[in-house]
N, C-alpha and C positions, 0 to 999 in steps of 0.2 A: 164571237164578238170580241171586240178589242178591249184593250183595258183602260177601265174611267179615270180619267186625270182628275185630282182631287190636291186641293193650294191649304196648306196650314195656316191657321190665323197670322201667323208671326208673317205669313208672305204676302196674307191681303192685306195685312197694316201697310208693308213696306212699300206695294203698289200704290196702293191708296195716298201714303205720304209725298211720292214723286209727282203723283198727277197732283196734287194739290199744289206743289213746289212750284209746278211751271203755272198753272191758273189757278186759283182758286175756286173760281167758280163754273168750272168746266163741269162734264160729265162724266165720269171714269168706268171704261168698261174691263174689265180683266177676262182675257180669252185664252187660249191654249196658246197662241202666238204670240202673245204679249201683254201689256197693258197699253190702251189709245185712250187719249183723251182729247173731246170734242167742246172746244168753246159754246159757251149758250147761246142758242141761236136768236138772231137780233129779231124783237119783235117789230112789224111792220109798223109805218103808222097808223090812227085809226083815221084821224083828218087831218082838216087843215090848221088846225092850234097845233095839235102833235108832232105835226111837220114840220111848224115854225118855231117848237121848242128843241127840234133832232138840231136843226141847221146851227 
């Protein structure tokens, strides 16, 4: 078996602080590839007041 990659606090802070850098309220995932971070996804409307309050 291969060996487990393992991130010291001091490197999940520094991830952590980047993605916030770029959004704030994004999601942040930290992988062995990197750190991604994905915008929250837009809720749908539920009707038609909520529609005419998006526009």
């Amino acid at each position: 078996m291969g060996r487990r990659a393992t991130f010291t606090e001091a490197q999940m802070r520094r991830a952590v602080k980047v993605g916030r850098e770029i959004d704030p309220q994004s999601v942040i995932e930290v992988t062995l590839d990197g750190t991604h971070t994905a915008p929250e996804p837009k809720q749908a409307a539920r009707n038609e007041v909520d529609n005419w309050f998006e526009k």
